[in-house]
PDBQT receptor file of N, H, CA, C and O in Angstrom, charges set to zero:
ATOM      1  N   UNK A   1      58.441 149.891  61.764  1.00  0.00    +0.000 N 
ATOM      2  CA  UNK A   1      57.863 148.782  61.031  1.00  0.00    +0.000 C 
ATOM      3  C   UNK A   1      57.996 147.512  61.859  1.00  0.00    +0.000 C 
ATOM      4  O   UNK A   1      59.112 147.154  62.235  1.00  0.00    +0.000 OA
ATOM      5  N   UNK A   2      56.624 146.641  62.233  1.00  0.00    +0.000 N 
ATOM      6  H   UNK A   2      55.717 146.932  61.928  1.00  0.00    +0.000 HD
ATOM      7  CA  UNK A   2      56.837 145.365  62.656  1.00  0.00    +0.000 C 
ATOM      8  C   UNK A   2      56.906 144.194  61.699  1.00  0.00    +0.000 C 
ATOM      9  O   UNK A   2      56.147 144.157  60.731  1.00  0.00    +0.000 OA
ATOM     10  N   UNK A   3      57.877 143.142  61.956  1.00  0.00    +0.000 N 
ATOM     11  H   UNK A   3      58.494 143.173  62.743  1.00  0.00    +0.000 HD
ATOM     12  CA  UNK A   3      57.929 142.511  61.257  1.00  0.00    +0.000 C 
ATOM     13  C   UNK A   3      57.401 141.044  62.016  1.00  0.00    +0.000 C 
ATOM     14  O   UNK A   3      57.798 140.844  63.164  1.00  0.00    +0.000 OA
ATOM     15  N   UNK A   4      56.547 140.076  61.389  1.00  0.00    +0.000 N 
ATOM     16  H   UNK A   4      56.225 140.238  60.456  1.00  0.00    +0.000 HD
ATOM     17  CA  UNK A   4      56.610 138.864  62.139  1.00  0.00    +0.000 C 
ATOM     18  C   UNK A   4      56.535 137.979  61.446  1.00  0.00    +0.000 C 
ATOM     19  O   UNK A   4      56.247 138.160  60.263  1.00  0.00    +0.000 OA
ATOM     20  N   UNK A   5      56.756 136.799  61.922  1.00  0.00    +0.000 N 
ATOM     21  H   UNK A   5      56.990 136.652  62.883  1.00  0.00    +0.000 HD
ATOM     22  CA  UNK A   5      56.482 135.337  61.118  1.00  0.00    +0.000 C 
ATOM     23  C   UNK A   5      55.404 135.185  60.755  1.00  0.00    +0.000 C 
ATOM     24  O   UNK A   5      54.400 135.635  61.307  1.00  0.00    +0.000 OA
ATOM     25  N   UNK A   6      55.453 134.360  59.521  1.00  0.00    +0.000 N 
ATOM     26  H   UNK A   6      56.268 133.995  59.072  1.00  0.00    +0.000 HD
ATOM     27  CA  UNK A   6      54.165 134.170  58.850  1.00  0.00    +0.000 C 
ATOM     28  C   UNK A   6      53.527 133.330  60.026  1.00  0.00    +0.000 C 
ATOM     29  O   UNK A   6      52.793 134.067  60.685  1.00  0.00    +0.000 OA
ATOM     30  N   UNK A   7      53.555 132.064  60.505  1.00  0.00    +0.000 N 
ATOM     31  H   UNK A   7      54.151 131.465  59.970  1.00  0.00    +0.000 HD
ATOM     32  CA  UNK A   7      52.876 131.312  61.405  1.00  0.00    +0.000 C 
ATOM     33  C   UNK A   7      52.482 132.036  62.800  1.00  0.00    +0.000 C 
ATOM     34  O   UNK A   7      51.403 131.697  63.285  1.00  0.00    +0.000 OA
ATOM     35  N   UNK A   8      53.039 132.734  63.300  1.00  0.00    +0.000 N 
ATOM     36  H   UNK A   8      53.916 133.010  62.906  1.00  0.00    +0.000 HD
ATOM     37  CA  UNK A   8      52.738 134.315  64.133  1.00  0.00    +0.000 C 
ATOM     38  C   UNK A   8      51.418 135.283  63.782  1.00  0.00    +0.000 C 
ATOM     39  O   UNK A   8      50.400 135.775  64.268  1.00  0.00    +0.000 OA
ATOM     40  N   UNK A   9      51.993 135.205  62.907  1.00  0.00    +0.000 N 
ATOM     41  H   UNK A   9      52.820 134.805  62.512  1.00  0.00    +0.000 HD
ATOM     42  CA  UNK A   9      50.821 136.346  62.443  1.00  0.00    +0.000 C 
ATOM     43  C   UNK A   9      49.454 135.399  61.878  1.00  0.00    +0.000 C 
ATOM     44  O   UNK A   9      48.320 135.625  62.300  1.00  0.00    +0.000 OA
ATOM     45  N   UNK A  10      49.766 134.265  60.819  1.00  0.00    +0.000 N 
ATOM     46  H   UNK A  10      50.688 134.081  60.476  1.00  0.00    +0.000 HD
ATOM     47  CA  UNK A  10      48.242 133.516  61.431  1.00  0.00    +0.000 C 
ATOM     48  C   UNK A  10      48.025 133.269  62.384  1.00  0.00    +0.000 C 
ATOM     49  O   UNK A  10      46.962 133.831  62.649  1.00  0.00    +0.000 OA
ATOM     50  N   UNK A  11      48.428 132.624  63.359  1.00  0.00    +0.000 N 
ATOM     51  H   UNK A  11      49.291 132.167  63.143  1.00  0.00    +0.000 HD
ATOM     52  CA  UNK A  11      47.565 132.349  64.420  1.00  0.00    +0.000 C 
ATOM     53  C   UNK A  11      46.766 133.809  65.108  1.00  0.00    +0.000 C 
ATOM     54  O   UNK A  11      45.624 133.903  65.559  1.00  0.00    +0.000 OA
ATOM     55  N   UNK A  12      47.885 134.900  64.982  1.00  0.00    +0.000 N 
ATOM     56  H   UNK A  12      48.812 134.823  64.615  1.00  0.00    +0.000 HD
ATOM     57  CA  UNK A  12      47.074 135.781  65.373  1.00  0.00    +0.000 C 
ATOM     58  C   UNK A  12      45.355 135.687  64.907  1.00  0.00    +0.000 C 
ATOM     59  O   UNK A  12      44.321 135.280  65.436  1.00  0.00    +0.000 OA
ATOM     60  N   UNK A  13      45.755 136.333  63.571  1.00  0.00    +0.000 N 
ATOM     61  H   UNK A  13      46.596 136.663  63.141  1.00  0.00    +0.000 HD
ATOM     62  CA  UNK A  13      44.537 136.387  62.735  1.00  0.00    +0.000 C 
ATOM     63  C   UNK A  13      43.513 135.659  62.922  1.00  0.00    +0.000 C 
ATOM     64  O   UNK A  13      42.367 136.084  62.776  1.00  0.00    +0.000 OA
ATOM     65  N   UNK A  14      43.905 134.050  63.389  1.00  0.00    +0.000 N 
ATOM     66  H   UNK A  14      44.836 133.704  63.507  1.00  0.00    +0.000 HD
ATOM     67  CA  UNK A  14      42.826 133.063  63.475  1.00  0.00    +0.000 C 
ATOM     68  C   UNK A  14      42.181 133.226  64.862  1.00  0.00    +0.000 C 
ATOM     69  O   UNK A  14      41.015 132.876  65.048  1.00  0.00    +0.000 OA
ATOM     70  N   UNK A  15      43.074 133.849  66.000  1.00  0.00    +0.000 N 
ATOM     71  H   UNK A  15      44.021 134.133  65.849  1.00  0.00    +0.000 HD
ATOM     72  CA  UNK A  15      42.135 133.799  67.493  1.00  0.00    +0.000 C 
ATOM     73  C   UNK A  15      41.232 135.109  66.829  1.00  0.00    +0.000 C 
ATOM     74  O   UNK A  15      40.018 134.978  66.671  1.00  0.00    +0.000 OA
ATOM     75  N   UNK A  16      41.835 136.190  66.514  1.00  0.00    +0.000 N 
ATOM     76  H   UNK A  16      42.821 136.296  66.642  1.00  0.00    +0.000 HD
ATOM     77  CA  UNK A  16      41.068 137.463  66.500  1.00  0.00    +0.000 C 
ATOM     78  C   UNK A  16      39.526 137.063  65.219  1.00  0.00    +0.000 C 
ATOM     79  O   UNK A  16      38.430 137.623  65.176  1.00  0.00    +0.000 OA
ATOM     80  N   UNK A  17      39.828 136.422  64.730  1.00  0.00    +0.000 N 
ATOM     81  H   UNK A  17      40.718 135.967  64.765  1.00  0.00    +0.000 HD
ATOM     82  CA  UNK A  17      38.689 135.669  63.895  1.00  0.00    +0.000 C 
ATOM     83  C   UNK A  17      37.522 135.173  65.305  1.00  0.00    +0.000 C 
ATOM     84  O   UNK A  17      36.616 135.857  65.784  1.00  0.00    +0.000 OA
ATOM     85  N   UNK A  18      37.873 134.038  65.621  1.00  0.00    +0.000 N 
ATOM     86  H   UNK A  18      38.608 133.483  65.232  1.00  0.00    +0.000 HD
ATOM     87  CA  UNK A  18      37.599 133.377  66.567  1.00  0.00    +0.000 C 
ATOM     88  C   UNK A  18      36.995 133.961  67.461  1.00  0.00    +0.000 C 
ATOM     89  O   UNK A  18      35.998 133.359  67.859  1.00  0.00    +0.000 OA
ATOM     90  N   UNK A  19      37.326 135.395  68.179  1.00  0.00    +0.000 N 
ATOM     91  H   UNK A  19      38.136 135.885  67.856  1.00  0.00    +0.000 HD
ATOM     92  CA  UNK A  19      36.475 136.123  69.117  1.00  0.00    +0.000 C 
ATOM     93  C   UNK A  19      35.793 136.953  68.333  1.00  0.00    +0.000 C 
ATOM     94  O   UNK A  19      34.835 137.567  68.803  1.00  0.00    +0.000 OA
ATOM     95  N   UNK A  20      36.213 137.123  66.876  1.00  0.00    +0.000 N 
ATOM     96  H   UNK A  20      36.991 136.624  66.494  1.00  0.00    +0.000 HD
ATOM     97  CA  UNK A  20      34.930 138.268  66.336  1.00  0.00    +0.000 C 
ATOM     98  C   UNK A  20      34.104 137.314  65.972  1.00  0.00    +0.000 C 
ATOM     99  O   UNK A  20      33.019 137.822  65.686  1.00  0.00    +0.000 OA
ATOM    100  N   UNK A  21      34.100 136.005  65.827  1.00  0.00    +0.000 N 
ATOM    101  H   UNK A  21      34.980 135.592  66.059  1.00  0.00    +0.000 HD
ATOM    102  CA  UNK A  21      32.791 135.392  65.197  1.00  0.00    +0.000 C 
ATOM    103  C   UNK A  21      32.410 134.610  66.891  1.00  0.00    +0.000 C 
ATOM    104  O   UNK A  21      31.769 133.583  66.669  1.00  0.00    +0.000 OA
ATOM    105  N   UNK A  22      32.549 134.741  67.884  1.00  0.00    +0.000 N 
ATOM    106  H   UNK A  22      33.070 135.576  68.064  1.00  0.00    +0.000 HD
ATOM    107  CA  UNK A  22      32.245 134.432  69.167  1.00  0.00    +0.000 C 
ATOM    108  C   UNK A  22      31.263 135.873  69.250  1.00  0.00    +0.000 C 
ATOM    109  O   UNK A  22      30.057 135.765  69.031  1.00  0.00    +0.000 OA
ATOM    110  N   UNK A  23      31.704 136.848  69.490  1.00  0.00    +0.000 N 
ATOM    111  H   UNK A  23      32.684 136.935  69.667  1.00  0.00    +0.000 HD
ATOM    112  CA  UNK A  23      31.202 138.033  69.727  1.00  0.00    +0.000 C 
ATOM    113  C   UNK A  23      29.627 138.277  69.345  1.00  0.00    +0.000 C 
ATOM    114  O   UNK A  23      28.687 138.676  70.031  1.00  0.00    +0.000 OA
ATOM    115  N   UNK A  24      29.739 137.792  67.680  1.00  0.00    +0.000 N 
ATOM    116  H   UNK A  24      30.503 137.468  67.123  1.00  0.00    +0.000 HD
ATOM    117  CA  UNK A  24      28.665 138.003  66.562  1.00  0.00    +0.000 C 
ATOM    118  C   UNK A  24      27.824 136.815  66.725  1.00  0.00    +0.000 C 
ATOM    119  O   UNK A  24      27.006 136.559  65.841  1.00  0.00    +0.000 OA
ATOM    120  N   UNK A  25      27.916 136.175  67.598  1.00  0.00    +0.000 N 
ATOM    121  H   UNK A  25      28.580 136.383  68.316  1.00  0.00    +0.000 HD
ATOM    122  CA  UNK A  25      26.826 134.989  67.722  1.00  0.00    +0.000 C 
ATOM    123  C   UNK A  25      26.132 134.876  69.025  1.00  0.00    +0.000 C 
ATOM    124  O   UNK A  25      25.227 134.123  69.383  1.00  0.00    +0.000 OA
ATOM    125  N   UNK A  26      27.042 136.187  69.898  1.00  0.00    +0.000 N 
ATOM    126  H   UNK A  26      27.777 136.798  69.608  1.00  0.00    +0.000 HD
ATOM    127  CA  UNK A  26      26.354 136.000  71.237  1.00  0.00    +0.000 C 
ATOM    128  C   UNK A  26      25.710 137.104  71.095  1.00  0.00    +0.000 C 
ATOM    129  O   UNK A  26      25.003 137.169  72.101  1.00  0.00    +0.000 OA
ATOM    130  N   UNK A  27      25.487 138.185  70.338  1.00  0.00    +0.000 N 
ATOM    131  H   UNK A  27      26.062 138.133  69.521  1.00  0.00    +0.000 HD
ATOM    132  CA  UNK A  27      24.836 139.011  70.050  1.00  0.00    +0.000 C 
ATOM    133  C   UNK A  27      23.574 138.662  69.595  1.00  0.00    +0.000 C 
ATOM    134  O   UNK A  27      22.632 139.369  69.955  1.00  0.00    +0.000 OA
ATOM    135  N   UNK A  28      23.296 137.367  68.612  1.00  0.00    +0.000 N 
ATOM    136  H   UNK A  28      24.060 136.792  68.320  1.00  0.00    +0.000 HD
ATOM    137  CA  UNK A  28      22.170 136.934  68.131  1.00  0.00    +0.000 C 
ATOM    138  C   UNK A  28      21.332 135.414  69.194  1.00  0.00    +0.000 C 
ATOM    139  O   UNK A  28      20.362 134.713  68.908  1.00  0.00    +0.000 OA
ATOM    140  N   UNK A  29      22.190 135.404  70.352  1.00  0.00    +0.000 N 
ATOM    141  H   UNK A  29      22.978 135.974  70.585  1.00  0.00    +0.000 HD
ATOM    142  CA  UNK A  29      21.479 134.607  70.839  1.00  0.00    +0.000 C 
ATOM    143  C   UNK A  29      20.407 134.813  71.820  1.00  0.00    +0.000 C 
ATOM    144  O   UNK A  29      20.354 135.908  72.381  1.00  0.00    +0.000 OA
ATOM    145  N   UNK A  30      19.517 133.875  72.110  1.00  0.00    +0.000 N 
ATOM    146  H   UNK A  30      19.559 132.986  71.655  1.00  0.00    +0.000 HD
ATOM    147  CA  UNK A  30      17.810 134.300  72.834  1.00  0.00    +0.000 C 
ATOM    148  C   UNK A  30      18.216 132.856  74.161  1.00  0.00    +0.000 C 
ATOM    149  O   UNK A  30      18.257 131.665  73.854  1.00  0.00    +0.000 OA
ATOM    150  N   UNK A  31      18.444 133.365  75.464  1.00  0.00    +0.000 N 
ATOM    151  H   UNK A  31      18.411 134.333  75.713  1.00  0.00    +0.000 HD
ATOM    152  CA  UNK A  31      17.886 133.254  76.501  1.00  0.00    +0.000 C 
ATOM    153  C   UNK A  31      17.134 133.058  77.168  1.00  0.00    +0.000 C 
ATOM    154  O   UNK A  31      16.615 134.026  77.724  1.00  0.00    +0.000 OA
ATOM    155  N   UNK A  32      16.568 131.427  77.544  1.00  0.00    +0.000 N 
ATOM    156  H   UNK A  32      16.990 130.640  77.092  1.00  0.00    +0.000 HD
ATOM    157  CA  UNK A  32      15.388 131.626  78.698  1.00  0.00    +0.000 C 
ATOM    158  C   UNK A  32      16.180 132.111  79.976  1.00  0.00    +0.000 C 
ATOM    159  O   UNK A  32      17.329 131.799  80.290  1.00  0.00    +0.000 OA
ATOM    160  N   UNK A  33      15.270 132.978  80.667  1.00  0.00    +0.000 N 
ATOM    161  H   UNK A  33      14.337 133.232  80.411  1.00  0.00    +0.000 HD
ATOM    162  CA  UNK A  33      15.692 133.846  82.051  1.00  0.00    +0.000 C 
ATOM    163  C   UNK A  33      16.526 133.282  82.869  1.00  0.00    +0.000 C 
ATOM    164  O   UNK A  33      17.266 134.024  83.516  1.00  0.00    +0.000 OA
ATOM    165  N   UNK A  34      16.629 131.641  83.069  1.00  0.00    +0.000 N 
ATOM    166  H   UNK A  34      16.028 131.038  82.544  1.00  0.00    +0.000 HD
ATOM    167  CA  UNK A  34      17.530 130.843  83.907  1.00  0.00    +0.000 C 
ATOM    168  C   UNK A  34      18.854 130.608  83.079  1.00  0.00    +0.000 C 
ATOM    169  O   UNK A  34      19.874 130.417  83.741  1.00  0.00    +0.000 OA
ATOM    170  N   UNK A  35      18.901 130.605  82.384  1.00  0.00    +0.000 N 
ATOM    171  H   UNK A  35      18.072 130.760  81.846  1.00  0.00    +0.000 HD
ATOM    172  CA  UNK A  35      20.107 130.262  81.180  1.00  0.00    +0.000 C 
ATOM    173  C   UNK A  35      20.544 132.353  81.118  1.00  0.00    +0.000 C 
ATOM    174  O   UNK A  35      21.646 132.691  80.687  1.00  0.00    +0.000 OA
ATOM    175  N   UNK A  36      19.996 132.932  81.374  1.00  0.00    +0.000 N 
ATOM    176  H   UNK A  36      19.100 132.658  81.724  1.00  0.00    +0.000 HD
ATOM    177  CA  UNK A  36      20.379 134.342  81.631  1.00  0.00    +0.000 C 
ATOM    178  C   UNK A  36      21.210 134.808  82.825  1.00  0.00    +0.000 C 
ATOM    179  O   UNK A  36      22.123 135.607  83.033  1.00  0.00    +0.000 OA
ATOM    180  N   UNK A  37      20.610 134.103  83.380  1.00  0.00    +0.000 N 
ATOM    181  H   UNK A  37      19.868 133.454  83.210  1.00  0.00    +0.000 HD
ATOM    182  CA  UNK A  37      21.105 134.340  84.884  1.00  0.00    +0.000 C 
ATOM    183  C   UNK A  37      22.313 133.772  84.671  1.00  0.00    +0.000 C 
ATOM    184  O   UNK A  37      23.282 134.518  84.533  1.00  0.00    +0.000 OA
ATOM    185  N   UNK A  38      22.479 132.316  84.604  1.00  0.00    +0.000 N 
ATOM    186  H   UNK A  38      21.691 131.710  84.716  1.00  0.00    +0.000 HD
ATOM    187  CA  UNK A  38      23.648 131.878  84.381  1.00  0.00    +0.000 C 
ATOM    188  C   UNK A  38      24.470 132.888  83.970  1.00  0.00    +0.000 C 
ATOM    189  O   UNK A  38      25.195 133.543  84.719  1.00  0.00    +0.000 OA
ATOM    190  N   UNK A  39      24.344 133.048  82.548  1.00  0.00    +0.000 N 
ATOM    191  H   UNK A  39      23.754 132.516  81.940  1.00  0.00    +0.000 HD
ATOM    192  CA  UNK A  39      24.890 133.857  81.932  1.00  0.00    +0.000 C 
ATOM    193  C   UNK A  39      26.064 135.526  82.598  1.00  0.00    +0.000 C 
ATOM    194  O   UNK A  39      27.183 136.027  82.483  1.00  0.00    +0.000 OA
ATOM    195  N   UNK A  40      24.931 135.683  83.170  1.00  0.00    +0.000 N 
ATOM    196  H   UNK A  40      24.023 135.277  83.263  1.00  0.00    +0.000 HD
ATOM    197  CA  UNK A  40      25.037 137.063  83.612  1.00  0.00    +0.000 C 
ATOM    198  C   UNK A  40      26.220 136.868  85.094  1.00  0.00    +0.000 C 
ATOM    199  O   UNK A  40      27.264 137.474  85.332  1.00  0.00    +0.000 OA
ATOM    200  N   UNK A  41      25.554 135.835  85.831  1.00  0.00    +0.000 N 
ATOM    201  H   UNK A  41      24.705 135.342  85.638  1.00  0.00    +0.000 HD
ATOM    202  CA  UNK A  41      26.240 135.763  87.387  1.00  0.00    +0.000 C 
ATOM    203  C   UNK A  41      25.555 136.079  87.969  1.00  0.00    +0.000 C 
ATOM    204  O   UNK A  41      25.889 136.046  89.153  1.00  0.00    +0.000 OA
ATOM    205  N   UNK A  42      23.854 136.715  87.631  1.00  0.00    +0.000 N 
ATOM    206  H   UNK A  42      23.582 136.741  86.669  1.00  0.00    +0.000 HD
ATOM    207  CA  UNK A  42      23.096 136.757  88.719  1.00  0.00    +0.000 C 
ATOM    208  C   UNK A  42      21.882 135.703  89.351  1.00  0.00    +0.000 C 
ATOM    209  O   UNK A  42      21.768 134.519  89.034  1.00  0.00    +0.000 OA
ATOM    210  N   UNK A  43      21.190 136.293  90.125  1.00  0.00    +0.000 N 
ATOM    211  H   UNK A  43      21.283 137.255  90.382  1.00  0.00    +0.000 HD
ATOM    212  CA  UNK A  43      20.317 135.897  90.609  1.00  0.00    +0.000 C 
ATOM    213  C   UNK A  43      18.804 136.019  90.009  1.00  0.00    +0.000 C 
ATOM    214  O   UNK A  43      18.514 137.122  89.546  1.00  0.00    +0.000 OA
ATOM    215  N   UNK A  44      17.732 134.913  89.970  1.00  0.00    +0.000 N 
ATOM    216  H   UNK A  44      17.967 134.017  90.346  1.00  0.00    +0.000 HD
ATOM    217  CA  UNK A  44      16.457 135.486  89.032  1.00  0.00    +0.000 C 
ATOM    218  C   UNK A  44      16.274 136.293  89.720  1.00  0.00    +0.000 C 
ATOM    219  O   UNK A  44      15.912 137.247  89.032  1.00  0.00    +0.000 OA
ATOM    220  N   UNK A  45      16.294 136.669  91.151  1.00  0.00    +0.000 N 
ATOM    221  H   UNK A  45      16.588 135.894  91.710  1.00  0.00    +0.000 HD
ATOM    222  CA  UNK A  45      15.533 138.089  91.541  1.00  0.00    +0.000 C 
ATOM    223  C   UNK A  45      16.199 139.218  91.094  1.00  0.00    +0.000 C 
ATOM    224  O   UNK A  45      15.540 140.119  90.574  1.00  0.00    +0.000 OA
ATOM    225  N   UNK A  46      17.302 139.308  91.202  1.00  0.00    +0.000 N 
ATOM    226  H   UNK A  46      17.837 138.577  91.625  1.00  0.00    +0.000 HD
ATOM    227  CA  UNK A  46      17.926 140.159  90.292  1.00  0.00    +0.000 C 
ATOM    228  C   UNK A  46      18.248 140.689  88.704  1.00  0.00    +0.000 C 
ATOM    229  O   UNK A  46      18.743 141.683  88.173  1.00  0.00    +0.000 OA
ATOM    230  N   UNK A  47      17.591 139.259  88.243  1.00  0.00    +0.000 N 
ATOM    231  H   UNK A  47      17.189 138.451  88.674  1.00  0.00    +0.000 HD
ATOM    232  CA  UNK A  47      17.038 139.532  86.660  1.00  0.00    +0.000 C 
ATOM    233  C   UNK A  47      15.527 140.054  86.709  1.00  0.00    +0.000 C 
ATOM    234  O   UNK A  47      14.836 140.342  85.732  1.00  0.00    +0.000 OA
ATOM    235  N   UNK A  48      15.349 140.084  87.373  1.00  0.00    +0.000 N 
ATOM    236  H   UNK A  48      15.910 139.850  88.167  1.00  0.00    +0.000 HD
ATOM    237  CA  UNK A  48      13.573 140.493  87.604  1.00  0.00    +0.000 C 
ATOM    238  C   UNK A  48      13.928 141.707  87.714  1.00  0.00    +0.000 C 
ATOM    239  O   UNK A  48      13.634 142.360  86.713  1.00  0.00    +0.000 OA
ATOM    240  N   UNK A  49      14.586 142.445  88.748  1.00  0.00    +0.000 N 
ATOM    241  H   UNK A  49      14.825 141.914  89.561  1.00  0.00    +0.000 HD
ATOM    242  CA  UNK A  49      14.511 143.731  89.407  1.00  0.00    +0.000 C 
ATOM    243  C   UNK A  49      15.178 144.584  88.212  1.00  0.00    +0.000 C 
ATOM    244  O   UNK A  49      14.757 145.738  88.126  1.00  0.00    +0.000 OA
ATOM    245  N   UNK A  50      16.222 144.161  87.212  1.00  0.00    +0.000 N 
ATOM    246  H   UNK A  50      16.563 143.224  87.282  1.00  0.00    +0.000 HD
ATOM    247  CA  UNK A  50      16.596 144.550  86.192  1.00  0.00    +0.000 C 
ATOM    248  C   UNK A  50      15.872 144.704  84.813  1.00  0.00    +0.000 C 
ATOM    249  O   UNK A  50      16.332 145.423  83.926  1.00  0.00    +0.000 OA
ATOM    250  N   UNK A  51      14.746 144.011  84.685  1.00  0.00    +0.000 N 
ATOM    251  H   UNK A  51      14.372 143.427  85.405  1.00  0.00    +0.000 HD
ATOM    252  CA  UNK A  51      13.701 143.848  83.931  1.00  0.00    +0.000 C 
ATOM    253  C   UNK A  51      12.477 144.902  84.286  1.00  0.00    +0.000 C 
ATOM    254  O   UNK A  51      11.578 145.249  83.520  1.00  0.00    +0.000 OA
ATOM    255  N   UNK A  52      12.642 145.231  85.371  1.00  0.00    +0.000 N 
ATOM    256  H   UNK A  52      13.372 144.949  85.993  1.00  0.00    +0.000 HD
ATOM    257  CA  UNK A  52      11.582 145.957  85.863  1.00  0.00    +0.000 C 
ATOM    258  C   UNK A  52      11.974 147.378  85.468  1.00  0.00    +0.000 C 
ATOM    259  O   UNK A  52      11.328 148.190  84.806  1.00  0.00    +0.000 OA
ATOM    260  N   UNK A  53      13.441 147.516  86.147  1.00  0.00    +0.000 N 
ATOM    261  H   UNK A  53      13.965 146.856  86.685  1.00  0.00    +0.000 HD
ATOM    262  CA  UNK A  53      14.462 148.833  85.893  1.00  0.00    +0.000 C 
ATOM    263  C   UNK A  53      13.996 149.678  84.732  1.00  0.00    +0.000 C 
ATOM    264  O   UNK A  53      13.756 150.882  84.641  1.00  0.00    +0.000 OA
ATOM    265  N   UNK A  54      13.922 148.322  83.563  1.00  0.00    +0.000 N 
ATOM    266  H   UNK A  54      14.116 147.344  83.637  1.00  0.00    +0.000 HD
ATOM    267  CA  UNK A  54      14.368 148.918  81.723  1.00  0.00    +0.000 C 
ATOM    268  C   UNK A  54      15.964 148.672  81.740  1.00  0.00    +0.000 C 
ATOM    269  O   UNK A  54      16.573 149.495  81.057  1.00  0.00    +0.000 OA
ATOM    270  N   UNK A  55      16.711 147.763  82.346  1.00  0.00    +0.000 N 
ATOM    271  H   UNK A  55      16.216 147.095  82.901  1.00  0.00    +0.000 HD
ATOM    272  CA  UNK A  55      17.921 147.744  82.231  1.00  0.00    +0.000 C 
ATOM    273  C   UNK A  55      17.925 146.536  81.252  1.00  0.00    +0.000 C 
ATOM    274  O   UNK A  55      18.596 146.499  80.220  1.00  0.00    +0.000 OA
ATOM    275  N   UNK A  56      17.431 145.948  81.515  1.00  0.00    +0.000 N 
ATOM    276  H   UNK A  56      16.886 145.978  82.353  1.00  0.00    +0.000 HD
ATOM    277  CA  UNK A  56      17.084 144.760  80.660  1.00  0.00    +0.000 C 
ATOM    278  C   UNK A  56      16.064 144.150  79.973  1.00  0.00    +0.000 C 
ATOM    279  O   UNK A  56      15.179 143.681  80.688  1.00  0.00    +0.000 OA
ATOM    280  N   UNK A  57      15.946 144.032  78.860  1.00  0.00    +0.000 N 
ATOM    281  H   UNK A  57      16.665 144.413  78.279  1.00  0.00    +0.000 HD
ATOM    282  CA  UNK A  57      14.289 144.157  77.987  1.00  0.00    +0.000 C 
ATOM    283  C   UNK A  57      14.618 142.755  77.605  1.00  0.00    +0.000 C 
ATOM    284  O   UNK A  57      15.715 142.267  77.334  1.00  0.00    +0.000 OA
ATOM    285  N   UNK A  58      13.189 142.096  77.648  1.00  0.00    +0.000 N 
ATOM    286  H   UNK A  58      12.297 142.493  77.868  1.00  0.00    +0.000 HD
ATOM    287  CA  UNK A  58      13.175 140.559  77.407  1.00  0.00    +0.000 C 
ATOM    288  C   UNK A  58      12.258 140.943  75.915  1.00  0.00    +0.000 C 
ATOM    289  O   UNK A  58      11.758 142.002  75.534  1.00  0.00    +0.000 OA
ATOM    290  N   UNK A  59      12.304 139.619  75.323  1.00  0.00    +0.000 N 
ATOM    291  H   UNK A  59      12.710 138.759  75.632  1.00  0.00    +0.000 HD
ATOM    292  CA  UNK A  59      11.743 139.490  74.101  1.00  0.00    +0.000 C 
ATOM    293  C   UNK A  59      10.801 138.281  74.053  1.00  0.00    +0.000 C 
ATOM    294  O   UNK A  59      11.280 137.147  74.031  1.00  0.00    +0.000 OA
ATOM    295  N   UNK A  60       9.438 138.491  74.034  1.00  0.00    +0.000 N 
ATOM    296  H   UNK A  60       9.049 139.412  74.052  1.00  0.00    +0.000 HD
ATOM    297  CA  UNK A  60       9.153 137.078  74.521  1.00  0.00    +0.000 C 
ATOM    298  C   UNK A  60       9.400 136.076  75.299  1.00  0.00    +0.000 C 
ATOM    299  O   UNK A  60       9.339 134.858  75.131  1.00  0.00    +0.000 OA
ATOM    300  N   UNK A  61       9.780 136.954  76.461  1.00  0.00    +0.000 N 
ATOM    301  H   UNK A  61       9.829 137.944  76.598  1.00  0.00    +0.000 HD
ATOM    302  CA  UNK A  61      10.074 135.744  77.167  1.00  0.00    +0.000 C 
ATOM    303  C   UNK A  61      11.177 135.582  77.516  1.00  0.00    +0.000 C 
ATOM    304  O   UNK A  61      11.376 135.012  78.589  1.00  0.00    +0.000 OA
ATOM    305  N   UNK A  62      12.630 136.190  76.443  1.00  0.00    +0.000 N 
ATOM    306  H   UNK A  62      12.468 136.653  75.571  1.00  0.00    +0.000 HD
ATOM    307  CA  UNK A  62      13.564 135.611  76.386  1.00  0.00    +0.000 C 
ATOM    308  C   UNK A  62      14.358 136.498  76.245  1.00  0.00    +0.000 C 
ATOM    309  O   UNK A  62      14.017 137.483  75.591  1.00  0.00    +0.000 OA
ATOM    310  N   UNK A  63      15.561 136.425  76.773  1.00  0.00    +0.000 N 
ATOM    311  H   UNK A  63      15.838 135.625  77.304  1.00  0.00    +0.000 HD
ATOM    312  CA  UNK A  63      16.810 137.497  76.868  1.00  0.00    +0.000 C 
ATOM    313  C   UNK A  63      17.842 137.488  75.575  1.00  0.00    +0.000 C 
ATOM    314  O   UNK A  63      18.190 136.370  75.193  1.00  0.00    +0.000 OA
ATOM    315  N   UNK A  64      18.418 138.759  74.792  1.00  0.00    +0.000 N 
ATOM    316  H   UNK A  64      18.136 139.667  75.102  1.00  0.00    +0.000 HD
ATOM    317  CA  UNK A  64      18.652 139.064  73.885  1.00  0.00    +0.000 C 
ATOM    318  C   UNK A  64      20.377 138.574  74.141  1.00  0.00    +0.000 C 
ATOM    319  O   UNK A  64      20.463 138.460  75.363  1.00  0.00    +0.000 OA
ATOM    320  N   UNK A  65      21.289 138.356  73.730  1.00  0.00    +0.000 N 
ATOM    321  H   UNK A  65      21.219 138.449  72.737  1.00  0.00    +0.000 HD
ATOM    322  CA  UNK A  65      22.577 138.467  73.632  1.00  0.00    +0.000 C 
ATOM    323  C   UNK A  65      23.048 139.716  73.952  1.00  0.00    +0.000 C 
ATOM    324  O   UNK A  65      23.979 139.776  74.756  1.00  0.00    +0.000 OA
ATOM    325  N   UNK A  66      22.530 140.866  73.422  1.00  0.00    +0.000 N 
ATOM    326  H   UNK A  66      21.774 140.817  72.769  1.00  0.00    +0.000 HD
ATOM    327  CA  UNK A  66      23.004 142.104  73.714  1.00  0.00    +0.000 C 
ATOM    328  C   UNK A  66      22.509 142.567  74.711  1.00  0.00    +0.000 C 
ATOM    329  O   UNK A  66      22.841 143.686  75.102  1.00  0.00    +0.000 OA
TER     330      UNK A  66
């Protein structure tokens, strides 16, 4: 059995909050291709060549969170 402090164990609760509602919003966000790249660490030619692949499916234009 673990036992911890109440102020311990919220804060836990509150980061693990914190990255599940981080998580759930980068999932719903839309990307223009340069703000992707960023994103990613690559290069547009390399978002291109990944787009081309099927590794990466744009949506109008615009890159999915997921």
């Amino acid at each position: 059995m673990i036992t911890w402090e109440s102020h311990a164990l919220e804060a836990m609760l509150t980061e693990a909050a914190r990255r599940g509602a981080a998580l759930a919003i980068e999932d719903m966000v839309c990307y223009h291709y340069a703000d992707a790249c960023e994103h990613l660490g690559i290069s547009y030619n390399t978002l291109q060549k990944r787009i081309r692949e099927g590794k990466i499916r744009p949506v109008d234009g615009r890159i999915t969170g997921r």
